[in-house]
Structure formats: C-alpha cells, structure tokens
C-alpha distance (Angstrom), angle and dihedral (degrees) to the residues before:
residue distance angle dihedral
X1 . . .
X2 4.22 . .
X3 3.59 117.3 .
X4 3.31 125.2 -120.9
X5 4.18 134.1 -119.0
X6 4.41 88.7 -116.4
X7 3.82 79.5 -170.5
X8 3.74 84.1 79.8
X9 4.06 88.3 56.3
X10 3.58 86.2 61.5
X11 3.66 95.7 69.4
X12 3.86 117.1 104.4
X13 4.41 107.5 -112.3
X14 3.58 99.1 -75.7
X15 3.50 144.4 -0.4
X16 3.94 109.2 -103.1
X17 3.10 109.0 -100.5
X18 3.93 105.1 39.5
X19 3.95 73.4 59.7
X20 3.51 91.5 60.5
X21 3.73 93.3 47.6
X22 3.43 91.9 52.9
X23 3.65 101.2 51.1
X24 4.01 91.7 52.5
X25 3.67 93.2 47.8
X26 3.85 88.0 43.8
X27 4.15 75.6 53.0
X28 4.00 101.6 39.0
X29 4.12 84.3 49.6
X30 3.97 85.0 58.3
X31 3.44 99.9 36.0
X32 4.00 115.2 33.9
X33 3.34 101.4 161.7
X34 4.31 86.9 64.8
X35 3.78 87.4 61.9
X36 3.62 90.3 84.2
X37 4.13 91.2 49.0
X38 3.39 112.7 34.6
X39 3.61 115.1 97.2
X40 4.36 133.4 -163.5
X41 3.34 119.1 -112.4
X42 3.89 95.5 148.3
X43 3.94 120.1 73.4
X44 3.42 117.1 53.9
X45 3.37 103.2 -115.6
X46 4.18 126.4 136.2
X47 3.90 129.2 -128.0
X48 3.66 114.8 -171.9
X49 3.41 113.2 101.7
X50 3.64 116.5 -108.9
X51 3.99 135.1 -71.2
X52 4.14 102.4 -89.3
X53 3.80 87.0 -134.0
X54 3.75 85.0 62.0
X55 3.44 91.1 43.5
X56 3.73 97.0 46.2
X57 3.96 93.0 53.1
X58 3.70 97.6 45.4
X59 3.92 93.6 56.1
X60 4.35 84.2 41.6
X61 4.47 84.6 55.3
X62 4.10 86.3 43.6
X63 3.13 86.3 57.3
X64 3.55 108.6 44.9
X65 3.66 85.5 55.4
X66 3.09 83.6 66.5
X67 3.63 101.4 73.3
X68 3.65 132.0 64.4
X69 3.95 86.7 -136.1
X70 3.95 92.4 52.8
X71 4.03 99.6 32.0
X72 3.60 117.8 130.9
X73 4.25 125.0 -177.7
X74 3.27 117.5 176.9
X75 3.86 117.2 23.1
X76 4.08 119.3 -161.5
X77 4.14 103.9 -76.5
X78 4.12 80.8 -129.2
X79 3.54 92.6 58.2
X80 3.68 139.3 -104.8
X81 3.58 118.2 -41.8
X82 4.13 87.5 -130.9
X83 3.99 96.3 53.6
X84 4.16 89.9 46.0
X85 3.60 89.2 53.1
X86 3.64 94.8 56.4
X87 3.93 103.0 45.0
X88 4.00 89.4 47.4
X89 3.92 93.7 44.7
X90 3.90 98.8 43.2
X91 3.99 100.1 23.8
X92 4.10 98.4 42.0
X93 3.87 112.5 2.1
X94 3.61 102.5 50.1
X95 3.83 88.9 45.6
X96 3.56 87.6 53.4
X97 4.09 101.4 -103.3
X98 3.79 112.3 128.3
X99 3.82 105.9 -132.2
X100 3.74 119.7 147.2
X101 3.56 130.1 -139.9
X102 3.56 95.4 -105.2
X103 3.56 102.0 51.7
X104 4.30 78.9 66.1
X105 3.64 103.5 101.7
X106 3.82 112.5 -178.9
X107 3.73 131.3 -148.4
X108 3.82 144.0 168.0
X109 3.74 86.9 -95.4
X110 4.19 149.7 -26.2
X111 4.08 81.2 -109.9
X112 4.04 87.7 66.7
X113 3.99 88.9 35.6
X114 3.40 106.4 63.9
X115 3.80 92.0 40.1
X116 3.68 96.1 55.3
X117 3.78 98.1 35.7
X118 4.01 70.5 83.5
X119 4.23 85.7 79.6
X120 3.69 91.0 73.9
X121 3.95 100.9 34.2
X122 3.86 114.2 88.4
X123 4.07 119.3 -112.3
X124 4.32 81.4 -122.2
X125 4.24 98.4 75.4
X126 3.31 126.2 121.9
X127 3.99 97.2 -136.6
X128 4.01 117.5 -158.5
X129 3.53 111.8 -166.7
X130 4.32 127.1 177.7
X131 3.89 120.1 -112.9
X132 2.37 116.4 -102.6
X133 3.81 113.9 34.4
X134 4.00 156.4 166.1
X135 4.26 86.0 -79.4
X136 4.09 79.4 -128.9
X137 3.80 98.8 87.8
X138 3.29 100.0 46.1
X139 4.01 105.8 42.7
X140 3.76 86.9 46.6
X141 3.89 96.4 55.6
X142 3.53 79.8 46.7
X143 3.63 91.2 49.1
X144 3.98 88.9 53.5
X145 3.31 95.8 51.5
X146 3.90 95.3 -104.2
X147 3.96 94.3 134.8
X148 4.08 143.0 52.8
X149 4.02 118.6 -128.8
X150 3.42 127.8 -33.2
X151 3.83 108.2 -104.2
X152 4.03 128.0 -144.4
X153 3.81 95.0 -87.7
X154 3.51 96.5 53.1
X155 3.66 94.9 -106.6
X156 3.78 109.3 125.5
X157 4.12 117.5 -133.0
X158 3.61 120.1 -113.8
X159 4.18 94.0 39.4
X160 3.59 117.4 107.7
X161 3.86 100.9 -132.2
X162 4.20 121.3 -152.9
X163 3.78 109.4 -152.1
X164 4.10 106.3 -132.4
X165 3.81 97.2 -161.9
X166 3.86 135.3 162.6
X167 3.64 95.9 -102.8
X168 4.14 88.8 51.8
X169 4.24 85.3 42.6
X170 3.72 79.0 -120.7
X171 3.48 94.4 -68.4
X172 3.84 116.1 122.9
X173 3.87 122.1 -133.3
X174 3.67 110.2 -131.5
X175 4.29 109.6 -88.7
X176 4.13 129.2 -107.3
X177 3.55 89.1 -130.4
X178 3.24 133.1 65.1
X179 4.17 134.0 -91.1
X180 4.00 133.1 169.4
X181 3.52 101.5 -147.8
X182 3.84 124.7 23.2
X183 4.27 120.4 -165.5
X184 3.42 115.6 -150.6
X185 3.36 125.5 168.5
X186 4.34 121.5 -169.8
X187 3.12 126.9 -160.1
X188 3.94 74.6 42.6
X189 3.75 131.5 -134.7
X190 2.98 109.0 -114.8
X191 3.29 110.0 -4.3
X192 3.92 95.9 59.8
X193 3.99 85.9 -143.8
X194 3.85 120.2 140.6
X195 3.82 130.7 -160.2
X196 3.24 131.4 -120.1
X197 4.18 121.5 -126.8
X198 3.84 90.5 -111.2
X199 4.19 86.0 57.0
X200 3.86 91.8 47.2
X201 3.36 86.9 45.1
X202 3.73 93.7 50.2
X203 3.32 86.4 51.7
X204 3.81 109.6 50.7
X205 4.38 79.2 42.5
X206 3.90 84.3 67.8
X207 3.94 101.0 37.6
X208 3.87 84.9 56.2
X209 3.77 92.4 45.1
X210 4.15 89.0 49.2
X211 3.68 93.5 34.8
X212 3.54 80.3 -122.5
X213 4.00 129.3 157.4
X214 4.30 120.4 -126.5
X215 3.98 105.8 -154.4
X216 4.33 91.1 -153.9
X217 3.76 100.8 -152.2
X218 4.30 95.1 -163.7
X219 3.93 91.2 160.3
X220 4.05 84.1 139.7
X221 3.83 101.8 39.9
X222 3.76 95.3 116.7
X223 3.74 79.3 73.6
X224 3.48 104.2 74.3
X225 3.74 118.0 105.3
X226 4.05 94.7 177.9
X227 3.57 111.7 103.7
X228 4.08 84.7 -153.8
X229 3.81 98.9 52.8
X230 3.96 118.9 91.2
X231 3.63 118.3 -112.2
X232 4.01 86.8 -168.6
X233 3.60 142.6 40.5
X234 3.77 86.6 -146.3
X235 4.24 88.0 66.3
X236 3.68 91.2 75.2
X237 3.65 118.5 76.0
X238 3.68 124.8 -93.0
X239 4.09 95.4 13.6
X240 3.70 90.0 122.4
X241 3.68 86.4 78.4
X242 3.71 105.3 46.9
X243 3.65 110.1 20.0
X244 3.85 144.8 86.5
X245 3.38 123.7 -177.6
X246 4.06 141.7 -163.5
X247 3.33 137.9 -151.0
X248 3.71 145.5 170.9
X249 3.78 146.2 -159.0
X250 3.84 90.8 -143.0
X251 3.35 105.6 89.5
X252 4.40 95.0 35.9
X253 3.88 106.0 30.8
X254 4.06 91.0 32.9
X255 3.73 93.0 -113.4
X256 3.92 100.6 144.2
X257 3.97 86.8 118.1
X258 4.08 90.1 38.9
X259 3.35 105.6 54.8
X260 3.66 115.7 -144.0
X261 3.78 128.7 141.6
X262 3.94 141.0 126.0
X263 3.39 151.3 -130.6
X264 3.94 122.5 -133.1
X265 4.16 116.6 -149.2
X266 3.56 120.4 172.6
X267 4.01 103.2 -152.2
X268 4.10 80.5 -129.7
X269 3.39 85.9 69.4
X270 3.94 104.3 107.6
X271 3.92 141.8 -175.6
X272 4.14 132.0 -175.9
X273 3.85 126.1 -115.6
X274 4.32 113.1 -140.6
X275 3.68 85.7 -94.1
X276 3.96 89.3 57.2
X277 3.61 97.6 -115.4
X278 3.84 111.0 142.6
X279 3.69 119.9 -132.7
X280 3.60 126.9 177.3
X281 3.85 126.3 -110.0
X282 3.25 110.5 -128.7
X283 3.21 119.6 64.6
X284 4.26 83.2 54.2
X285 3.63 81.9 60.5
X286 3.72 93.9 52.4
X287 3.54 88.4 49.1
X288 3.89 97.5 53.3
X289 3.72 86.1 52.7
X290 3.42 102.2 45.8
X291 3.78 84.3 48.3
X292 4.08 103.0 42.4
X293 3.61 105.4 25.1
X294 3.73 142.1 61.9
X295 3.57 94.5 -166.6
X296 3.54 142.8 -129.9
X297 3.53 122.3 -30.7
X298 3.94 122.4 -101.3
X299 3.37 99.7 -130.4
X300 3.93 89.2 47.4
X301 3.74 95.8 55.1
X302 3.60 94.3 43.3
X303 4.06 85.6 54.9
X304 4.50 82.6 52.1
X305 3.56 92.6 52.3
X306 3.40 96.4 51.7
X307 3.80 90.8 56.3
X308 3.68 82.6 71.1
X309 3.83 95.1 55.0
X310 3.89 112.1 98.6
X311 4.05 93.2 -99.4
X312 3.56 87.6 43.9
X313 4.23 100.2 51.6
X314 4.19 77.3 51.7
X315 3.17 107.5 49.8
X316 4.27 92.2 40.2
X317 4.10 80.9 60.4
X318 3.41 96.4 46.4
X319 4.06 83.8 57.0
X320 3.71 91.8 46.0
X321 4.20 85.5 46.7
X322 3.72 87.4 56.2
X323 4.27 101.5 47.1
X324 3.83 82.7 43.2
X325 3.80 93.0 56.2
X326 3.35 88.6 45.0
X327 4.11 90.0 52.3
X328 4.00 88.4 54.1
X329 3.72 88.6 45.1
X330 3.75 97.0 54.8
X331 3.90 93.3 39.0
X332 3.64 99.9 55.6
X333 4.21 85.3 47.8
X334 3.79 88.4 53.6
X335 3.67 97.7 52.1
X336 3.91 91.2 40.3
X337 3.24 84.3 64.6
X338 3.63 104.7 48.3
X339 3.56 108.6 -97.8
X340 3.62 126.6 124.4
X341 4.09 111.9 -114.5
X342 3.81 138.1 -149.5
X343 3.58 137.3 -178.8
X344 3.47 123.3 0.1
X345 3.95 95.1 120.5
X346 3.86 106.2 92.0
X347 3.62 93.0 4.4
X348 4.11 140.3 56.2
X349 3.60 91.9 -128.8
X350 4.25 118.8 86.3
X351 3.71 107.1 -169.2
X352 4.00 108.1 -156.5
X353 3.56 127.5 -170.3
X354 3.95 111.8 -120.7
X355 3.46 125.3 -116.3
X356 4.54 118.1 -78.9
X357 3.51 99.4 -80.6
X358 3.26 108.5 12.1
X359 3.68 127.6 101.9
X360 3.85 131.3 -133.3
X361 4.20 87.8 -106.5
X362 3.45 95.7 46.0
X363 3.87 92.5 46.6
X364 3.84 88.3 53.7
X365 4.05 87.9 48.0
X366 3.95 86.8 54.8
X367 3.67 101.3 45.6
X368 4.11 89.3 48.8
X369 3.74 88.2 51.0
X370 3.32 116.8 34.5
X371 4.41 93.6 18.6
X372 3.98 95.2 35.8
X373 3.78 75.8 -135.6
X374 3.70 127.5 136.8
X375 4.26 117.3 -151.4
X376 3.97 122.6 155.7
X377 3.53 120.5 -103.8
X378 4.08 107.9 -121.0
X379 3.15 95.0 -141.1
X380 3.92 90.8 74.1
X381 3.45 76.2 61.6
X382 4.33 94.1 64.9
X383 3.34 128.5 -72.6
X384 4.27 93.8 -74.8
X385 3.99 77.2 63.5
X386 3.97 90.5 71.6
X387 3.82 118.2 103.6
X388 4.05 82.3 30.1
X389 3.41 141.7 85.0
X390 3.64 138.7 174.9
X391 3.47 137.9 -131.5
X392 4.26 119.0 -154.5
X393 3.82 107.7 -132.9
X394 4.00 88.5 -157.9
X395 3.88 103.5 109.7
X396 3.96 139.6 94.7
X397 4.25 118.2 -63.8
X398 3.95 81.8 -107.8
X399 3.89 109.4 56.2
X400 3.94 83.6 44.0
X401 3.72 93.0 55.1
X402 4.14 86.8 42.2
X403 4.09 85.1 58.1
X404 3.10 93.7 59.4
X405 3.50 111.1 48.3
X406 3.94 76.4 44.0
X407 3.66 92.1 60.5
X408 4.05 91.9 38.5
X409 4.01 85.0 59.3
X410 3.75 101.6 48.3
X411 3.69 124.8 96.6
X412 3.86 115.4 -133.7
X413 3.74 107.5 -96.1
C-alpha cells in the first residue's frame, strides 16, 4: 500500500470556503423557500460578464485554431512572447520599473502561484505570514510540510505569525526576529488595507537586512484609487533583489472562470544552497515550469492581451468602477447600521468588526438566517480574523443595493 503526504492530516476539517458552502446548503436544505433570497457576499468571485475586447479575441484564437494555416499546439510553458510583452511594458516599464519580458512567467492563476512557488523553496525556512490571511499560504506550507501541529487556535506551530490589528491598520511592522520568506499581500485579502511606500519600503529594508525573500501577493492592485499607494513591490527601491510578486486577471479582466495570471521574478532575485552558495531563482522557476506545466492556453492569453488594447484598459475600469460602487454601497449600509467598517477604499473587500459578543461564525449563522445573506467568517481567515468578518463587494449593482436595505432593516443581535 502507498503512503500518504500526513502533512495533509494536519489541515484543520475543511478549507474555508467549502465550509461555507456547506453550511448554506445545510441551510437552503432547511429552508427552501430562502433559495430565492439569499444573496453571496462571501467568496471572492466576479459576475459581470467579460470585457468584449476579451471576448472578441478569444473567439478570433478559437478560430485560428481552427485552421491548419493558423494552428498552434504547444505554446512556451512561460507564456507567449506577445502576452509577456504587454504586462512588463504597461504594468512595470511604463511606470518606470525595469522588468523584462522574460522574467513574466504565466500561470492559470496567483492562487496556484504562490502555492507552488513552494517547489523551489527549501523545507528549512522560517515562513512569517500576516493574520489574518488569504487561508492559501498558510494551508499550503502546511501542505509541504513547512510547519509542526496545528495548535488550538488554529494557528499552526513553526509559522512566524504578524498580528494585522486596528491599531497597526492591519498592516504589520517588519519583526525583531528573524524569517526567510515573508507573504504579504496589499491591497489585502481580507482586510481591504493597503500600505503605504514608507511600509513597503520598511519592508524590503528588512528582507535585505535578513537576506530574506517577500512573496507580494497584489492579485487586487487594479483596485487602488490612491495616487500615493504602490501598485508594486518592485516601486520601492531594492525589490529587484528580494521580491516575487503575483498577480492575476481575475479580479480586473473578470477571469475567475478563465484562468490567467502571472508570476513576476527578477533574475536578481537570489536564494542560498546548505553549503551557502547563492544561486538565483529563476531559472529553477523556469525549470519547474518547463517540467510541470503546459501552459496557458492560446486562446486565453490572446483574451489577456487584449485587456491591454485601448477598449480593453476601458472596459477592465469600468469593471473595477462597478465592484468599487458596490464597496461604497455596502460600507455606508454597514455603518448605518451600527457596525464598525474597514477597507473598502482601494480594495473590494470591507472588513467589519462583528457585533460585542458575537463571534465571526455566529455572525455568519445570523446573517444566513435572519439576512438570507452569505459573508465569511474572519476567523477562517486566522485567529486576528475573529470579531471580524468580511463581506466580498464582487456581485451585480442590485444584490448590493438589496444588502443594504437588508442591513438598514435588521435589529442588532
């Protein structure tokens, strides 16, 4: 008989948000008639259709393929050489960050990036990682072995954890002691904070004091509306050297469904062997693509590129326009009715602090039953996340405006 990976057994019951599914189906078996109220404000996950110029130029590569003349197999597992030039030239070059093309590595998301930048990270880091969190980062170092047992909080031994608290504005100030690799992840998830230059800066100070490495999660910069606020790691000085960062068109082209996003790593990027020889990362990225991954699909990149296309940069902020007005929408509702509210500025995430007494679960228990409204607990975010919860502004200008004259009728609980 195989053995198993008992890393895996060291996993709490269930990922979050199959947790969440199965307490509202547990609730929609009970209660059918709700089916046809209740309303998701909990996973992140988009609903307006997608940009036509994506559209347009995923139907032009289905076609294409359809030819003998125009038929492509196997793209390059880093990605087209057309989609890498766009992201470096309108993401990084034209805001004055030197990135080249191929240091663009493309995936099916930053979800499956920063879980298998693991593959080239030795089993020996310390890893410090905020609380709370996107549950990603932490189950998969748990998942690789990176951490001891899980303890009674939820917090898992062996993980250096960086309290994100309302005095801090749930932004963590750089640790005394020492870690290897450092997530952070601005506009944050699920906090919907953002950090100032002078805290990135802080922060790529210490990883090149440590020799440490920052894994920049900035899935949701699109998001920020403050000209002053960072939309890269790579802005701040000296993050060429110790920094890799993700990104995604899911949450600004719509492409949750798609599955397109990428992976930036500078080739100055470096990391030491036992011996304490240091080696640079990127070409053992290159190699665990080349070696695990097929790629993207054509048509898919084609439909990326086109986001950068005139039509497509418009239409992508008239998306962002719409989850943002649904963020102001949801906020003003919240405080109306009493709560205290976070986030929601640069981000589409409002983080609101639950109710005296109550905790994050049974919060999300009330709003199913007595709201027919589904938010995420934070404390499936860490244990930070307790005495929060979170509510997703991705959803249609209608269910928003139905939350809040939900939340303007309820009576504090």
């Amino acid at each position: 008989m195989a053995y198993l990976n008992e890393n895996y057994l060291k996993l709490q019951a269930g990922y979050l948000f199959p947790e969440i599914a199965r307490r509202v189906r547990e609730f929609l078996e009970q209660n059918p008639k709700a089916a046809k109220r209740l309303i998701r404000c909990g996973i992140g996950d988009v609903t307006e259709p997608l940009p036509r110029a994506a559209i347009e130029a995923m139907k032009a590569a289905a076609e294409e393929l359809g030819h003998r003349e125009t038929f492509r197999g196997y793209g390059p597992e880093q990605g087209y050489e057309f989609l890498r030039r766009k992201i470096a030239q309108f993401d990084y070059r034209d805001r004055g960050i030197e990135i080249a093309d191929d240091e663009i590595f493309l995936s099916d998301g930053s979800k499956c990036d920063c879980g298998h930048i693991l593959d080239i990270l030795g089993e020996q880091n310390k890893i410090a990682i905020t609380d709370p969190v996107y549950p990603v980062y932490v189950d998969t170092n748990v998942m690789a072995g990176h951490t001891g047992p899980v303890r009674t909080d939820g917090s898992y031994e062996g993980i250096l954890y960086l309290p994100c608290t309302i005095e801090n504005n749930f932004v963590p100030e750089p640790p005394r002691e020492h870690a290897d690799v450092i997530y952070l992840c601005f506009p944050n998830n699920p906090t919907g904070a953002v950090a100032a230059r002078a805290q990135l800066a802080g922060w790529v100070q210490y990883a090149r004091e440590h020799d440490s490495l920052l894994l920049f999660d900035a899935a949701y910069e699109g998001y920020i509306g403050d000209p002053e606020i960072p939309h890269s790691i790579f802005e701040i000085d000296g993050a060429c050297e110790c920094a890799i960062e993700f990104r995604s068109f899911s949450k600004t082209g719509g492409f949750t469904g798609v599955r397109c996003g990428f992976t930036v790593l500078p080739k100055s990027v470096l990391a030491r062997t036992e011996n304490g020889k240091k080696l640079a990362l990127h070409p053992l990225w290159h190699r665990r693509w080349s070696t695990k991954s097929n790629g993207v699909s054509y048509p898919v990149q084609r439909g990326a590129e086109a986001l950068y296309s005139v039509e497509g940069r418009e239409q992508v902020c008239a998306l962002i326009d719409h989850y943002m007005g649904n963020a102001r929408i949801l906020s003003e509702a919240a405080r109306a009715a009493g709560f205290a509210v976070h986030g929601g500025t640069n981000a589409p995430y409002i983080w609101v602090e639950t109710r005296p007494g109550r905790t994050s679960w049974q919060t999300f228990d009330w709003m199913l039953r007595e709201l027919n409204v589904v938010i995420t607990p934070g404390s499936g975010f860490g244990s930070r996340g307790e005495g929060f919860f979170r509510v997703s502004a991705f959803n249609g200008r209608s269910n928003a405006e139905e939350v809040a004259r939900r939340l303007g009728a309820s009576k504090p609980s």
